[in-house]
N, C-alpha and C positions, 0 to 999 in steps of 0.2 A: 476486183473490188469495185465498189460504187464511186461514183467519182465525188460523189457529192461528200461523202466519206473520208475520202482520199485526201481531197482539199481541206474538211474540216481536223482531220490529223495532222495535215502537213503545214494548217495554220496555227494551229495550239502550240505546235512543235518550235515554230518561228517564235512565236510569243517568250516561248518558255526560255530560248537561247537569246532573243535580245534582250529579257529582262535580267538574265544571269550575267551576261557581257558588261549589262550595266551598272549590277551590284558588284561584281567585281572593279570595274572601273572605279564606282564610287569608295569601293576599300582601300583599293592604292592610293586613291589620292588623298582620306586621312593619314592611312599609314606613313606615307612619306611624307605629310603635312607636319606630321606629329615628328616626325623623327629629324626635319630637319627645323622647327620649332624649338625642338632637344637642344639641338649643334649652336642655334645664332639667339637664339632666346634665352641662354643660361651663362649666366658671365662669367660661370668655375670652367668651360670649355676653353682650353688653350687657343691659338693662334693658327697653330699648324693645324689642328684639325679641323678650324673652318674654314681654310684653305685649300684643304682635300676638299671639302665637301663643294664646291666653288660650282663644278660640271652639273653635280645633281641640284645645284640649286638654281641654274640656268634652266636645265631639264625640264627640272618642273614648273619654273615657270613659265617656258613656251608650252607647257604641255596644259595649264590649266592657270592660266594669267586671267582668263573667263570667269572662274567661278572665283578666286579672289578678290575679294573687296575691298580697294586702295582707294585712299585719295585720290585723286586726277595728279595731283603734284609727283606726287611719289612714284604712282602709275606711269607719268610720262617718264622720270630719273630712270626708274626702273627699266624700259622698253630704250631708252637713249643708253644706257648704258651695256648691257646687253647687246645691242647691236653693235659696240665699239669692242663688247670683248669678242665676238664672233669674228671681227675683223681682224684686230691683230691676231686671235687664232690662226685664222687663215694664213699671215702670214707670216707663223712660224716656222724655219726653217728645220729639217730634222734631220741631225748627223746618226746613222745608225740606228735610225728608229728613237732617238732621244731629241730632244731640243739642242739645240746649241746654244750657250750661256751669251749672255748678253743680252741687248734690247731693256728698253727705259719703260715704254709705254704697256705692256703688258702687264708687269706688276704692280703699276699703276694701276690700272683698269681693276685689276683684282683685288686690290686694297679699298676700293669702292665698292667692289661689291658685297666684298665682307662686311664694309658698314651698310649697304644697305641693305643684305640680310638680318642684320642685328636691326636695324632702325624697322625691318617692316616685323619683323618677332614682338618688337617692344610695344608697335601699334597693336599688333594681334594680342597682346596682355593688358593691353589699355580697354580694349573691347571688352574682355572675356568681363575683366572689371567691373564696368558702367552696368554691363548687362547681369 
């Protein structure tokens, strides 16, 4: 085959796989916007369940703290807090694959972050708002 050929298929072909990588990229990260939105933006959702939801709401925002548009204030709580819960993470000890009950600081950390998933939900409705 011609090379010249060779190359222009073998660059459409790149094209066509970064730009799908990246629509798919950009769907998950409404989908999960949207869903954990659902969780900390709707005040009929229990306690316990945006307490599970605690990891994915870490998750995503290391995974896309970029494309969301915070205050600087909220931005920094956000990133300070987060690093404190990754810490005591770390140092949870685990009996049999389970945590061991105890420890103060932990659910502390995680009682903050539920409110500040609720408090950046409530900005994200403040927006959708004005706009």
């Amino acid at each position: 085959m011609n090379p010249t050929i060779y190359l222009s298929c073998l660059m459409v072909f790149s094209v066509f796989l970064l730009g799908k990588v990246n629509a798919e990229n950009e769907d998950e990260f409404v989908t999960e916007k949207q869903r954990l939105f659902s969780v900390y933006g709707d005040s009929s959702v229990d306690e316990a369940t945006k307490y599970r939801n605690i990891d994915s709401l870490v998750t995503f925002y290391d995974k896309y703290f970029t494309r969301l548009q915070l205050k600087p204030d909220l931005n920094t709580r956000a990133h300070d807090l987060l690093r404190r819960y990754k810490e005591e993470n770390a140092r949870v000890v685990l009996v049999d694959g389970t945590p061991a009950q105890g420890g103060f600081w932990l659910p502390l950390v995680k009682l903050l972050i539920v409110q500040l998933g609720v408090e950046i939900a409530s900005e994200g409705v403040k927006r959708a708002i004005e706009s």
